[in-house]
C-alpha positions as MATLAB code, in Angstrom:
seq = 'XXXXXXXXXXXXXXXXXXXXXXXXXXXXXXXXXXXXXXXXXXXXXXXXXXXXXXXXXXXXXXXXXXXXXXXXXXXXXXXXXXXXXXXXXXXXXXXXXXXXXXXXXXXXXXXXXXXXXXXXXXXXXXXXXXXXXXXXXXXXXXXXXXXXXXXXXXXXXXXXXXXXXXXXXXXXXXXXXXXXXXXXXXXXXXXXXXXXXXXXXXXXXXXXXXXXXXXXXXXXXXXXXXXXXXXXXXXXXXXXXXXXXXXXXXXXXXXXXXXXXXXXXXXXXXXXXXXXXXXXXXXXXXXXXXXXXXXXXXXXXXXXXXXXXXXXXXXXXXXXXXXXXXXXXXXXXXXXXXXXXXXXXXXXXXXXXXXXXXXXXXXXXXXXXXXXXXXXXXXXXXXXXXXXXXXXXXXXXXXXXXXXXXXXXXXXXXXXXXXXXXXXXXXXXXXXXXXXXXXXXXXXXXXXXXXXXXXXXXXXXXXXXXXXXXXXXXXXXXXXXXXXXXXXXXXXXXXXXXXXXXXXXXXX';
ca = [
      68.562   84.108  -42.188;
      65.746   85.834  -44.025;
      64.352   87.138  -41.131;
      67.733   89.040  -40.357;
      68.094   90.017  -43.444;
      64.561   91.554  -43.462;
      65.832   93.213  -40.250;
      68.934   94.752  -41.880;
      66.637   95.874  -44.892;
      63.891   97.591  -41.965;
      67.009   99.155  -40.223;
      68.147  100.958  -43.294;
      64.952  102.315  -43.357;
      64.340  103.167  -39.558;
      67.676  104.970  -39.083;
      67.043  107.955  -41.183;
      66.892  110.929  -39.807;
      63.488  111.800  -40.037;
      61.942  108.515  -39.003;
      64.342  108.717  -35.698;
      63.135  111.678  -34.820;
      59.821  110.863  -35.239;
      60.279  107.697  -32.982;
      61.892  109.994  -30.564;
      58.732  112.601  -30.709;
      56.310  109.630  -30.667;
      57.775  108.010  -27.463;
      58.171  111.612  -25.487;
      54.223  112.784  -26.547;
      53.264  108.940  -25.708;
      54.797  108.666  -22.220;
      53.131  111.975  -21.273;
      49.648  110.929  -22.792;
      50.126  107.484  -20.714;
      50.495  109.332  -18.212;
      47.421  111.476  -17.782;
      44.975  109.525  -15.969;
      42.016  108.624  -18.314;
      43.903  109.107  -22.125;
      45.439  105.823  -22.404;
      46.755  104.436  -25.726;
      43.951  104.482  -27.692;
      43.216  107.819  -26.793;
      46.576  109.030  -27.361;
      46.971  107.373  -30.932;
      43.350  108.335  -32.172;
      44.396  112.095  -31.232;
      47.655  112.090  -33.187;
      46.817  110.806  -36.183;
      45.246  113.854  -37.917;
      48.859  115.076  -36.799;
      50.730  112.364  -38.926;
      48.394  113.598  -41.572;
      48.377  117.330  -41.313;
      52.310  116.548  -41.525;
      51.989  114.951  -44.938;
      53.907  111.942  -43.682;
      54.008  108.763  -45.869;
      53.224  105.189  -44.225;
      56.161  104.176  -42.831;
      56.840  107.516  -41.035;
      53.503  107.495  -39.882;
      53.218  104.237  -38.295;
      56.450  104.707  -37.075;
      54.954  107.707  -35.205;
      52.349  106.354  -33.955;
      53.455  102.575  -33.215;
      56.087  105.024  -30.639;
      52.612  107.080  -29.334;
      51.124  103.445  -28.655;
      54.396  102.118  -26.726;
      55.121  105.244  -25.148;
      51.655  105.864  -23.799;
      51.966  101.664  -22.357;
      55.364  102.542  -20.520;
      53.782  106.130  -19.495;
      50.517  104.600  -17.467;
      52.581  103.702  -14.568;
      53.866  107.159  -13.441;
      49.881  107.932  -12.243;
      49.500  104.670  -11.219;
      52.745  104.500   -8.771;
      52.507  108.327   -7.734;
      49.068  108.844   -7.491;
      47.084  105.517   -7.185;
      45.780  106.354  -10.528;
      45.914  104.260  -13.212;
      47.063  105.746  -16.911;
      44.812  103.248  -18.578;
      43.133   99.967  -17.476;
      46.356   97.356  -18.011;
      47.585   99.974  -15.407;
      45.523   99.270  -13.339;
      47.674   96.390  -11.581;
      50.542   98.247  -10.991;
      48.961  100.443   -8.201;
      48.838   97.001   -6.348;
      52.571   97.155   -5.411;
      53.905  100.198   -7.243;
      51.611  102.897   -4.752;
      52.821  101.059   -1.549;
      56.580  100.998   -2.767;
      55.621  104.915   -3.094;
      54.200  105.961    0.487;
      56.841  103.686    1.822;
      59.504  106.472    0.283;
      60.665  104.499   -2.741;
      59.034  106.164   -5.519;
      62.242  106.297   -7.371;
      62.905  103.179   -6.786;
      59.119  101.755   -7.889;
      59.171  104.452  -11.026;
      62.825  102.958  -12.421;
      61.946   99.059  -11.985;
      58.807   99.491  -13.916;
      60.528  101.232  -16.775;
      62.929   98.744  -16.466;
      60.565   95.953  -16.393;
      58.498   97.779  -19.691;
      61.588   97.871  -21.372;
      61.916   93.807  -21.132;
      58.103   93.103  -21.809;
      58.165   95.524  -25.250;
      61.844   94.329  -26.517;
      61.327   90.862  -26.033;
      57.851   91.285  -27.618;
      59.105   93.026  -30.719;
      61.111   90.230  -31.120;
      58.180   88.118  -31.195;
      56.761   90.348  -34.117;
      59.634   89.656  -35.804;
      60.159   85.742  -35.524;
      56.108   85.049  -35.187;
      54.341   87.680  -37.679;
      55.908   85.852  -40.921;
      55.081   82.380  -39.752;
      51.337   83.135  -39.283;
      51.680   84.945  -42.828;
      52.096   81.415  -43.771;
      49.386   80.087  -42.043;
      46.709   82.735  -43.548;
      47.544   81.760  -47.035;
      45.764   79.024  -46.351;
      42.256   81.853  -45.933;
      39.869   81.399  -48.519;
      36.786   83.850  -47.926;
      34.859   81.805  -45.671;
      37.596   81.412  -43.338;
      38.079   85.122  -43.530;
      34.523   85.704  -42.538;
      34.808   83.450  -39.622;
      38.190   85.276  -39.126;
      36.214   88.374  -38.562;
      33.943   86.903  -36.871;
      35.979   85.709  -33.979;
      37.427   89.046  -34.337;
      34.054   90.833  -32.992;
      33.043   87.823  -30.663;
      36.554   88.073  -28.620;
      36.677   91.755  -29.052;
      34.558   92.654  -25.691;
      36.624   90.177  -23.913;
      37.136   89.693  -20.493;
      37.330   93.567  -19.365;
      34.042   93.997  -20.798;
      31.407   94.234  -18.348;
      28.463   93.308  -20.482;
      28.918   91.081  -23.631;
      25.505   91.677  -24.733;
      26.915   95.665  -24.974;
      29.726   94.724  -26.417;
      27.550   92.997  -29.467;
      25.673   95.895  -29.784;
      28.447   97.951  -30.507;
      29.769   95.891  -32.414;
      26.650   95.539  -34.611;
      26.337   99.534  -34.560;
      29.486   99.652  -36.522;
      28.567   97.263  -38.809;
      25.986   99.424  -39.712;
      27.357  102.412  -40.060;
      29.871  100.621  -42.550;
      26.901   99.657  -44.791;
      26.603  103.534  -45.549;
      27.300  104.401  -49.099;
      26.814  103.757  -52.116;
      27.297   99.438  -52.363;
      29.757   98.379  -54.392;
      27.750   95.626  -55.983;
      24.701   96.911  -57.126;
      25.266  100.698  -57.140;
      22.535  101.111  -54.735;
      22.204  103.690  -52.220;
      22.299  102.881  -48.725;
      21.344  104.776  -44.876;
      22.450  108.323  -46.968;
      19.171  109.886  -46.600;
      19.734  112.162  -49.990;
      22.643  113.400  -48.299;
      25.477  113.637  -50.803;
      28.332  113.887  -48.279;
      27.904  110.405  -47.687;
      27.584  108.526  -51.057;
      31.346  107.700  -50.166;
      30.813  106.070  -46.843;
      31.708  107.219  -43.947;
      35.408  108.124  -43.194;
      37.539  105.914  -40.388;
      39.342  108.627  -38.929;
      36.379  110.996  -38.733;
      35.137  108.009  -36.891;
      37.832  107.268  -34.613;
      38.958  111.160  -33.669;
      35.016  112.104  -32.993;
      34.181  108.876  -30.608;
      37.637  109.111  -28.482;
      38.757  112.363  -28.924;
      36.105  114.259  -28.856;
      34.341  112.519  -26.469;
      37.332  112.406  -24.018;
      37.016  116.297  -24.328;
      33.101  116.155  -23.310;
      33.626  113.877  -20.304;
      36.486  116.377  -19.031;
      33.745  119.295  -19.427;
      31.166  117.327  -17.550;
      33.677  116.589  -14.898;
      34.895  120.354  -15.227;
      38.198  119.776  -15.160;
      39.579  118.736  -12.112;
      43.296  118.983  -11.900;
      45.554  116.736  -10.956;
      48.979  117.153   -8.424;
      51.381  115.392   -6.992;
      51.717  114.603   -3.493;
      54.168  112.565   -3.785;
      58.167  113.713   -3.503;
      60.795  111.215   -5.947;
      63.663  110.004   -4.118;
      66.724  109.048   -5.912;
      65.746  107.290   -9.813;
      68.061  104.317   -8.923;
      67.243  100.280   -9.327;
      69.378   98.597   -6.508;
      71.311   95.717   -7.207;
      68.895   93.412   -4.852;
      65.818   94.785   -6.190;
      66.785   93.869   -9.558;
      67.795   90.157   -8.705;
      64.744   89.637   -6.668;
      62.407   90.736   -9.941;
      64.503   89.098  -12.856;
      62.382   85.805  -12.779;
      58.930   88.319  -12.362;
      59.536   90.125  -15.260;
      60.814   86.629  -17.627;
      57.331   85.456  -16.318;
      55.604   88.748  -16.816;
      56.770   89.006  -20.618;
      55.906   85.225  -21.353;
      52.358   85.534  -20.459;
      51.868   89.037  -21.434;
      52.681   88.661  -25.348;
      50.838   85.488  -25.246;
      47.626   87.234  -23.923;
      48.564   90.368  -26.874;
      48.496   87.911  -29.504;
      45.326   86.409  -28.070;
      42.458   88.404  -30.023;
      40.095   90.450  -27.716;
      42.641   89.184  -24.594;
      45.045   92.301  -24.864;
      46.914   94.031  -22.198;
      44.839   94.456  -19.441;
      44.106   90.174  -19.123;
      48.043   90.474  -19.610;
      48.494   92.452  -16.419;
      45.864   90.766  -14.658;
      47.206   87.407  -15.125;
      50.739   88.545  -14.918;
      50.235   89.506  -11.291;
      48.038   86.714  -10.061;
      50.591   83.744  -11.749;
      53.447   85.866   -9.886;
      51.258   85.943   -6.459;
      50.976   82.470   -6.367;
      54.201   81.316   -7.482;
      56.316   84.081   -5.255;
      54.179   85.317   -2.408;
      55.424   82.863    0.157;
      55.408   85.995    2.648;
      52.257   87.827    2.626;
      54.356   90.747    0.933;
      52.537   91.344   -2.199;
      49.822   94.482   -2.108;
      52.758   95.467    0.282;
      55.616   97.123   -1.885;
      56.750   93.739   -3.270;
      59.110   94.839   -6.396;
      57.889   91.698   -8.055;
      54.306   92.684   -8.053;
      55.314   95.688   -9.782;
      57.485   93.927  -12.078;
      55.108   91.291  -13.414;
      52.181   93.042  -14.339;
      54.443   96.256  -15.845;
      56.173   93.495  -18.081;
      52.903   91.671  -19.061;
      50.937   94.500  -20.619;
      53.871   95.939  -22.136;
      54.234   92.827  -23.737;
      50.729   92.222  -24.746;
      51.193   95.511  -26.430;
      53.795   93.871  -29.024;
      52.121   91.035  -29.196;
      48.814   92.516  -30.037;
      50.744   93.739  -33.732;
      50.986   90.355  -34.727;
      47.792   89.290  -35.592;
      47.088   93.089  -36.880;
      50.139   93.283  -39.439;
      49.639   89.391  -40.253;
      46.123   88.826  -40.947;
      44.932   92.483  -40.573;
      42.495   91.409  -37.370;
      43.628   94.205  -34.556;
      44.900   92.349  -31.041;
      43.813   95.018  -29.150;
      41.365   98.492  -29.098;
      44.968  100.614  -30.085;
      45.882   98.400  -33.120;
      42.245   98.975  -34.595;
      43.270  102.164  -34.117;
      46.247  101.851  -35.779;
      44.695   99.519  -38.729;
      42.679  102.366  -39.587;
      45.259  104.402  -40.398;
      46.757  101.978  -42.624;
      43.814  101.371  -44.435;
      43.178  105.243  -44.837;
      46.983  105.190  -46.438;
      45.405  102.592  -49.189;
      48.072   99.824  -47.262;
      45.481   96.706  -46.395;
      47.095   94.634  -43.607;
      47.766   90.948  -43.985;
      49.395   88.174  -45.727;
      50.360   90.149  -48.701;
      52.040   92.811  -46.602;
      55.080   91.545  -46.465;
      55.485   91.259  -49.701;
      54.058   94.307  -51.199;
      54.656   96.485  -48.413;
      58.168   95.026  -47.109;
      59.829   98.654  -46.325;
      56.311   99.154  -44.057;
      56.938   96.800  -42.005;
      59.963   95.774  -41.406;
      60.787   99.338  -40.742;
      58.120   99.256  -38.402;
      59.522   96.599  -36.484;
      63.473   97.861  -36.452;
      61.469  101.562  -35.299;
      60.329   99.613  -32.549;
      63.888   97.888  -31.362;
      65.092  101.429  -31.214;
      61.998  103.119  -29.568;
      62.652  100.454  -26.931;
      66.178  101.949  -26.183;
      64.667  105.669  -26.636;
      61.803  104.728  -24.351;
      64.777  103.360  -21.651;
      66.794  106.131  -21.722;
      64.187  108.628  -21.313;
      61.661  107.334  -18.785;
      64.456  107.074  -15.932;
      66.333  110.509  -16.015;
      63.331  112.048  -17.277;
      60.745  110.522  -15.059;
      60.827  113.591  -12.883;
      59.491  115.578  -15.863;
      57.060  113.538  -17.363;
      55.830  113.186  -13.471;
      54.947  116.837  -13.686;
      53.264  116.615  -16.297;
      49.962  115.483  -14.029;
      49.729  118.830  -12.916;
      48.835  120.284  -16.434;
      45.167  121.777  -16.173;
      42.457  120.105  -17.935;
      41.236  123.413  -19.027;
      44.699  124.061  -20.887;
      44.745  120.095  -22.065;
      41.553  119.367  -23.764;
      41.499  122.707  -25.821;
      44.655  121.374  -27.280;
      43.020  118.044  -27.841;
      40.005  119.505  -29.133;
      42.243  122.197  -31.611;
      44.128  119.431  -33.139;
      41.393  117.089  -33.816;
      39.513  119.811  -35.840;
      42.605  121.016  -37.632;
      43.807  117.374  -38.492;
      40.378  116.564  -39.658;
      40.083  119.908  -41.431;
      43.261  119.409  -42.976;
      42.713  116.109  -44.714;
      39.307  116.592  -45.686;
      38.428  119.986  -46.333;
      35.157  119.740  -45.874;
      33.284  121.281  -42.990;
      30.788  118.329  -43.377;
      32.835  116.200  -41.787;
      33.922  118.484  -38.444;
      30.109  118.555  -37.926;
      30.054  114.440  -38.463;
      33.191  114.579  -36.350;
      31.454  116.323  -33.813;
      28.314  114.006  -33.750;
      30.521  111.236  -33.792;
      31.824  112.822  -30.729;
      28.480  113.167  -29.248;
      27.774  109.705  -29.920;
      30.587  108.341  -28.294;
      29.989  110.277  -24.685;
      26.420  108.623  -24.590;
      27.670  105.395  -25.374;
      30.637  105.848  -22.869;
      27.804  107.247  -20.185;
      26.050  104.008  -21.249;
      29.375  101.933  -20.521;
      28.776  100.679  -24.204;
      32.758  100.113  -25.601;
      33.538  102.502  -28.127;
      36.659   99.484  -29.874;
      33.872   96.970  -31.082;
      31.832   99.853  -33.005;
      35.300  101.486  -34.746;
      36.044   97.405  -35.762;
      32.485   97.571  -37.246;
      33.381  100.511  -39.255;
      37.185   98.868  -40.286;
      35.904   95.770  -40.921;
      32.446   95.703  -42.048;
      33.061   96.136  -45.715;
      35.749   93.210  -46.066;
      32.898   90.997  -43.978;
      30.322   91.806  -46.501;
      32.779   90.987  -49.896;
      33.747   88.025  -48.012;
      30.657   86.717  -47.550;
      29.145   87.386  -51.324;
      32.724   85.933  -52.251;
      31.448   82.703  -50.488;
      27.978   82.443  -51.367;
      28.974   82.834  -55.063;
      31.254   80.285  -54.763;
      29.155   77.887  -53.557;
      26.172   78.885  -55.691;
      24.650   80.386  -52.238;
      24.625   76.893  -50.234;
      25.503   78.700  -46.490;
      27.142   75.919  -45.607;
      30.507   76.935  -47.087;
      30.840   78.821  -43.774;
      31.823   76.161  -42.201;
      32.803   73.685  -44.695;
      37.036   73.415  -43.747;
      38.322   71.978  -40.754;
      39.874   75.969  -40.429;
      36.462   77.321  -40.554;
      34.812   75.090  -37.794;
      38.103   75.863  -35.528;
      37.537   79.647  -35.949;
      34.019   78.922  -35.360;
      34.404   77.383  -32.318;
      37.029   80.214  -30.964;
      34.881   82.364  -31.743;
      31.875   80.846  -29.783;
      33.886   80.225  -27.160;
      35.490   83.538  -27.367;
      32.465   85.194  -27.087;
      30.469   82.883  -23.789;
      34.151   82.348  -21.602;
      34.009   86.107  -20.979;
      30.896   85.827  -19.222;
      32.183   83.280  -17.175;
      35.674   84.076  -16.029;
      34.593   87.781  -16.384;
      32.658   87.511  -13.144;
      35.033   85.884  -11.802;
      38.208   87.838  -12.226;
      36.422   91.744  -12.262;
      35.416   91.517   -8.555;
      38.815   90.343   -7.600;
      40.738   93.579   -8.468;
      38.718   96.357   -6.460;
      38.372   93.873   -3.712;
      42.638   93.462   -4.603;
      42.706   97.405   -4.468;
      40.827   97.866   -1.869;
      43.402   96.100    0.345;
      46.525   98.349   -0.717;
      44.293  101.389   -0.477;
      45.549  104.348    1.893;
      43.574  103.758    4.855;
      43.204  107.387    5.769;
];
């Protein structure tokens, strides 16, 4: 009963007219980002935010802006992938198995509807997840002293690479480059001066979003110059947006399977949507594929994997909102923000911060619907939207990230630091170095460090304290294990999906 109640309360606050509409604008500007090949969610959130700032907008409307960018953007990925054989983003990247094929074969409409259809399922049903699961593991963190925080951040950066990660050893060096760049400023213990080189700008540290707008914004707008802006276009012509009766039977148990293993993988740190698709697809193969029809236009294997990573993307707010450890690259993203609005995720969230987040939550129930009723009559448009020119796209990009970041900090200092950020981020990208674990370095860093002096004075310095509760030794072990498994099933589940592409490709 207090759950519902907590519901009613984030429902009063979600149906105002502002934070509607800004659900509504969230889910329209997300489905269109999803759906330019390359953006993704990340993307798409880390270029809106010095929006929701330029705007003036308090927390809740801002998440609630955003949280719609992030679902909108995970619903919009499979227009590319289905019409084009190009995936959105990476958890996508499954959907072009069966969801292409269902295209050349005529049924675009047909592919395009039962993949909204089966989003819809994998993000409502994971929102209710949020809402049932977040509080419980509240519960559980009380139980965090600040060794088992430090471990908790830990596992954090050892899972983070996971098993999309080509190179672990890349993803630790990313991971420690953020670290360091969190140690700069002044510390907070001893007053000292650290990595600021004189340079007064950065006594204070260096700012998140500056961060996070320079290395995937910015860099996102450098990769589209090197590539000089090929555009994209459709070749593909959209029969009649209907589900048929059939199809929809034949995928109900798909998309129940989908969604199960989906939100599971979201809440999973480092795991996140694209292990959700993957997994989605291949559990649905084997238990459905009696006929040799999936990689073939099977509705299923469009189904599962479009329920799975829309799933994962729900699930993936859980641990971020609950112990204020991001699920997945987007709700780093998102954490950043919060912590930027002075609102520090975790177990005292929902209690401080009630109004935040269960208004979050009731946003998302009714994003779902928006996100329903828009991507099936309005597929046609947001399909068009492919054909926008990269040299009219990323000058937009590029304007609003150095107007947002202009208009919170007034300081030219940081456009130039947003620009070498920028920089930064297209070498490391070149260098197929992920950009998530070094923007969880800069997050996270600072509550690693206090965590660790809390420990050490606790214990008078003995190191052992790390490890001292049965908690600590569990997260320990995850996070060993976290970190080597990768390596392991990495190899073996990467060379399965171009060799699984390869197979539905066009052979002309």
């Amino acid at each position: 009963m207090e759950i519902f109640d907590s519901l009613i309360q984030g429902f009063a606050v979600a149906l105002t007219f502002q934070n509607l509409g800004l659900a509504l604008l969230g889910c329209f500007l997300g489905t269109i980002i999803g759906a330019m090949p390359g953006l993704g969610p990340s993307n798409g959130v880390a270029i809106l935010i010095p929006l929701a700032f330029s705007l003036g907008l308090p927390a809740t409307p801002a998440l609630i802006l955003l949280t719609s960018v992030y679902y909108g953007a995970m619903y919009g990925g499979r227009i590319s992938s289905i019409l084009l054989n190009i995936p959105g983003d990476e958890p996508a990247l499954m959907t072009t198995l069966d969801g292409y094929p269902m295209a050349k074969q005529g049924r675009a409409g047909e592919a395009l509807a039962l993949s909204g259809l089966a989003s819809f399922v994998g993000s409502f049903v994971a929102t209710i997840g949020v809402a049932l699961f977040a509080p419980l593991l509240v519960k559980l963190a009380l139980l965090f002293g600040p060794a088992e925080y430090f471990a908790l951040f830990t596992l954090a950066f050892a899972t983070l690479g996971g098993v999309s990660s080509k190179n672990q050893a890349k993803a630790a060096m990313a991971a420690a480059l953020g670290l360091g760049i969190a140690m700069i400023g002044i510390d907070g213990s001893t007053g000292a001066q650290r990595f600021t080189f004189g340079e007064i700008h950065l006594l204070d540290g260096i700012d998140f979003l500056v961060a996070i707008v320079g290395l995937f914004a910015i860099s996102e707008v450098l990769l589209f110059m090197e590539h000089k802006g090929v555009d994209s276009s459709i070749g593909t012509k959209l029969d009649r947006i209907t589900i048929p009766l059939a199809t929809l039977k034949r995928s109900i148990g798909a998309m129940a399977r989908g969604t199960g293993i989906g939100f599971v993988a979201g809440v999973l740190p480092g795991a996140g949507a694209s292990l959700g698709s993957f997994v989605a697809y291949t559990v649905e193969k084997r238990v459905s594929d009696r006929d040799g029809t999936f990689g073939k236009g099977d509705v299923r294997g469009l189904a599962a994997p479009e329920a799975g990573n829309n799933a994962s993307a729900g699930g993936a707010l859980i641990p971020m909102l609950s112990l204020g450890v991001p699920g997945s690259g987007t709700t780093a993203v998102l954490l950043a923000m919060l912590l930027t609005l002075n609102i520090t995720p975790g177990p005292l969230l929902f209690t401080k911060n009630p109004d935040v987040v269960w208004g979050l939550i009731a946003a998302l129930f009714i994003a779902n619907f928006m996100l329903l009723l828009m991507n099936i009559p309005l597929v046609g448009l947001f399909a068009r939207v492919l054909q926008v020119p990269a040299r009219i796209l990323m000058p937009a990009v590029a304007m609003i990230s150095f107007v947002g970041i202009y208009g919170i900090s007034g300081s030219t200092f940081e456009l130039l630091l947003m620009v070498g950020f920028g920089v930064a981020g297209y070498v490391l990208r070149k260098l197929e170095v992920p950009l998530v674990p070094v923007i969880l370095g800069i997050l996270l860093g600072n509550q690693m460090e206090d965590n660790l002096r809390r420990a050490l004075q606790i214990s008078n310095g003995d190191w052992g304290i790390l490890w001292a509760s049965p908690l600590a030794i569990g997260l320990w072990t995850f996070a060993i294990v976290g970190f080597v498994a990768p390596m392991i099933v990495g190899r073996l589940v990467r060379p399965r999906v171009p060799a699984a592409l390869a197979e539905t490709a066009d052979p002309d």
